[in-house]
ZALOTOR-852059 format. One record per residue (C-alpha): x, y, z. Coordinates in Angstrom, 1 decimal, m for minus. Example, Ala and Ser with C-alpha at 12.3 -4.5 7.8 and 13.67 -1.06 7.14 Angstrom:
((12.3 m4.5 7.8))
((13.7 m1.1 7.1))
END
This chain:
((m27.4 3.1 20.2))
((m23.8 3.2 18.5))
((m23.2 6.7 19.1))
((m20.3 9.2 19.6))
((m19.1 10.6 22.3))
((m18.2 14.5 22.7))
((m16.3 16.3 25.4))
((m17.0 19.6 26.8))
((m15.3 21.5 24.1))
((m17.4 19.8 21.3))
((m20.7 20.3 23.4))
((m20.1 24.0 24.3))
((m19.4 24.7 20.4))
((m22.5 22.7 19.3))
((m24.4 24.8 22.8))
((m22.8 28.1 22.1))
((m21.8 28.5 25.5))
((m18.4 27.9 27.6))
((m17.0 24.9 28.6))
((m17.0 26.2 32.1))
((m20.7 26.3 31.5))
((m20.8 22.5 29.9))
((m18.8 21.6 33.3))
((m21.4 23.6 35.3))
((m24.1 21.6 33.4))
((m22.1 18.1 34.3))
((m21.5 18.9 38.1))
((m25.0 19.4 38.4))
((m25.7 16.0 37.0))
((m27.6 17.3 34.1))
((m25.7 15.7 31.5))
((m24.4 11.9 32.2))
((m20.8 11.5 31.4))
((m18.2 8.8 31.4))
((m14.4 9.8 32.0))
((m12.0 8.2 29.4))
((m8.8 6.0 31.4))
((m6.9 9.7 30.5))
((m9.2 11.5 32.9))
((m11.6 13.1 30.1))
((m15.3 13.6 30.6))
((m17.5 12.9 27.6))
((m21.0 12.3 27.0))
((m22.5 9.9 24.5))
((m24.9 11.4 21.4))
((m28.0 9.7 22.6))
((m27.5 11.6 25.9))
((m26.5 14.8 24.6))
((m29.5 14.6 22.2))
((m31.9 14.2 25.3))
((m30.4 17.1 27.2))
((m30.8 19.5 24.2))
((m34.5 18.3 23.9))
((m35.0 18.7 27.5))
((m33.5 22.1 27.3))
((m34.8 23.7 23.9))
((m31.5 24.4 23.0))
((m31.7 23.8 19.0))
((m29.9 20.1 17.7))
((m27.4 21.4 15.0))
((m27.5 19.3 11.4))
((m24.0 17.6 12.3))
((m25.4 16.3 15.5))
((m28.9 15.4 13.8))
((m27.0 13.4 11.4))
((m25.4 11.6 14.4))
((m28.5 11.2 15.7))
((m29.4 9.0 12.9))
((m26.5 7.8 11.5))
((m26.5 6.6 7.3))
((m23.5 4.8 6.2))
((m23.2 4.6 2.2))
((m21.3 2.0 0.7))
((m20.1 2.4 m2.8))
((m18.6 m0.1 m4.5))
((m19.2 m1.6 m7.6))
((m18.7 m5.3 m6.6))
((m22.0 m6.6 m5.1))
((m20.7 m9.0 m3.0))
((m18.2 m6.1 m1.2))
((m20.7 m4.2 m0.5))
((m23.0 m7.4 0.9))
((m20.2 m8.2 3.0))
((m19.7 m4.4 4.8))
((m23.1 m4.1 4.9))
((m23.7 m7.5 7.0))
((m20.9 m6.5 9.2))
((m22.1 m3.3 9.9))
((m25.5 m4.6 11.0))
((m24.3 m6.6 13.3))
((m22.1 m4.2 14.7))
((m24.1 m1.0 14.5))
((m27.3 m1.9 14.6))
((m29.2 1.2 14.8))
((m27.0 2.5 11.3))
((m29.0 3.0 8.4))
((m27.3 1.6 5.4))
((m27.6 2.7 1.7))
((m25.9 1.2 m1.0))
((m24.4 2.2 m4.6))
((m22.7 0.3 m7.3))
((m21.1 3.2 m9.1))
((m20.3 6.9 m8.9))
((m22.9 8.3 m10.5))
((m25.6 6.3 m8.1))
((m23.5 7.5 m5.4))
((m24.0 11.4 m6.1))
((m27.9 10.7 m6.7))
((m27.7 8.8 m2.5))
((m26.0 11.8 m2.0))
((m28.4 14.4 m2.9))
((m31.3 12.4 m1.2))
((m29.6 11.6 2.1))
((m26.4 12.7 3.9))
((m24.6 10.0 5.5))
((m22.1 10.3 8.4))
((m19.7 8.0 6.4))
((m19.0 7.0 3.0))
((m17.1 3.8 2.4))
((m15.8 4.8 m1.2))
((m14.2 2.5 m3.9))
((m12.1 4.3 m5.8))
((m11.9 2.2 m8.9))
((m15.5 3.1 m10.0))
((m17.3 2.8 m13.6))
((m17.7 6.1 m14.6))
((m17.4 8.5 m12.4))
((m14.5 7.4 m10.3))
((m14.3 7.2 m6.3))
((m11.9 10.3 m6.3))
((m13.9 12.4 m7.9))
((m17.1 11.7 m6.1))
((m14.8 11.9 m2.9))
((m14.0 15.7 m4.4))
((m17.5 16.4 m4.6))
((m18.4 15.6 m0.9))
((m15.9 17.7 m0.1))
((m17.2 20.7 m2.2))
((m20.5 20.6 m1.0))
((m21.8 22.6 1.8))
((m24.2 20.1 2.2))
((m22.0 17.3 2.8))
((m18.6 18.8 4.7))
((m19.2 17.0 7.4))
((m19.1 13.4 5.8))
((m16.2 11.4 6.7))
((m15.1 9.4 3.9))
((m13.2 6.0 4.3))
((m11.2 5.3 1.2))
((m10.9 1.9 m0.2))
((m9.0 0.1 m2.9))
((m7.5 m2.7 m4.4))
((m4.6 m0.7 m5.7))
((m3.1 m0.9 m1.8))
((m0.3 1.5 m2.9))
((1.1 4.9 m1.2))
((0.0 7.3 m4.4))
((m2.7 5.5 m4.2))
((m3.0 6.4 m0.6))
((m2.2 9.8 m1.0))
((m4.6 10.5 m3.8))
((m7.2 9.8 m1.9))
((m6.2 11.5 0.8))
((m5.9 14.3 m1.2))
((m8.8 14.3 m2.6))
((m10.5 14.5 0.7))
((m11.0 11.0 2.2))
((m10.0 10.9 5.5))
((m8.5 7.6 5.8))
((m7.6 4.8 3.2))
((m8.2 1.1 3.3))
((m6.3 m1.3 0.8))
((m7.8 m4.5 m0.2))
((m8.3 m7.4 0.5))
((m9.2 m6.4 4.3))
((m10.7 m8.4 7.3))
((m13.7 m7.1 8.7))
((m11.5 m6.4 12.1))
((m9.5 m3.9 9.6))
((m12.6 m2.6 8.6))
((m14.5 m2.0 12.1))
((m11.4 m0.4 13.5))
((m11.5 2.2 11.1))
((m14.9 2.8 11.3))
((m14.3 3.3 15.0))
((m12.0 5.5 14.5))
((m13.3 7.5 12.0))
((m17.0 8.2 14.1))
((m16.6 7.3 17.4))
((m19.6 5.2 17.3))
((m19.8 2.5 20.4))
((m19.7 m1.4 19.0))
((m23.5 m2.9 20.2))
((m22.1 m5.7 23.2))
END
């Protein structure tokens, strides 16, 4: 699965307990970890997921909507949105993709599912991406949407709009798909399928 991984401090928030008691957990081999080249434990979603399940300790919406990741992609050139949504099937296979082609098909997707990422267009017919990008971040629903940014106008204010308005990262076009992947990496965490 291309999942994120979560170190102790993550899992004893999404546990309610310590991380002493997360480490407890992992010395008795309960929950399989990996150590980062710094020396950090963490422990991928899928694995997490299973431990919570084993242990009837409740999966929290956030990590749900890990669980299954949704990307939307908004943009309203079709062949944009083709293009991200091929690449991210064949990196992230297991990611649901949803499409929209402007802002106010976007907020409709956004009241039926809620994604783990948007990839938002700013220049939008109608409702434009910064204003849909304010709207995620008013919503109690969606807060914990990450929102990637993109735009033709490859500017700083540009930039800094967005930002601004709640994206967490910006991407000018034209990008390459490598530009693209990285960050989308960054951004979730999720593991790139071998």
């Amino acid at each position: 699965m291309s999942k994120k991984a979560f170190g102790t401090y993550e899992i004893a928030n999404i546990c309610d307990v310590t991380p002493s008691t997360v480490g407890n957990w992992i010395e008795k081999g309960l929950i399989p970890t990996f150590t980062t080249g710094g020396g950090h434990r963490r422990v991928w979603t899928d694995d997490l997921v299973k431990f919570l399940h084993a242990h009837n300790i409740p999966i929290p919406d956030a990590l749900k909507n890990i669980e299954n990741p949704k990307i939307l992609i908004v943009d309203d050139e079709e062949h944009i949105r083709k293009l991200i949504s091929r690449s991210l099937k064949k990196t992230y296979p297991d990611v649901e993709i949803h499409e929209a082609a402007d802002g106010f098909e976007a907020g409709q997707k956004l009241a039926t599912i809620v994604p783990f990422l948007v990839l938002l267009d700013l220049k939008l017919p109608g409702m434009d991406g910064f204003k849909v990008c304010e709207l995620i971040r008013n919503s109690t629903k969606l807060k914990s949407v990450k929102v990637l940014a993109i735009s033709g106008h490859n500017t700083e204010e540009y930039r800094a709009r967005s930002l601004a308005s709640g994206a967490d990262d910006f991407l000018g076009k034209p990008f390459s798909v490598l530009e693209l992947m990285e960050k989308i990496t960054k951004l979730t965490g999720f593991r790139k399928t071998p």
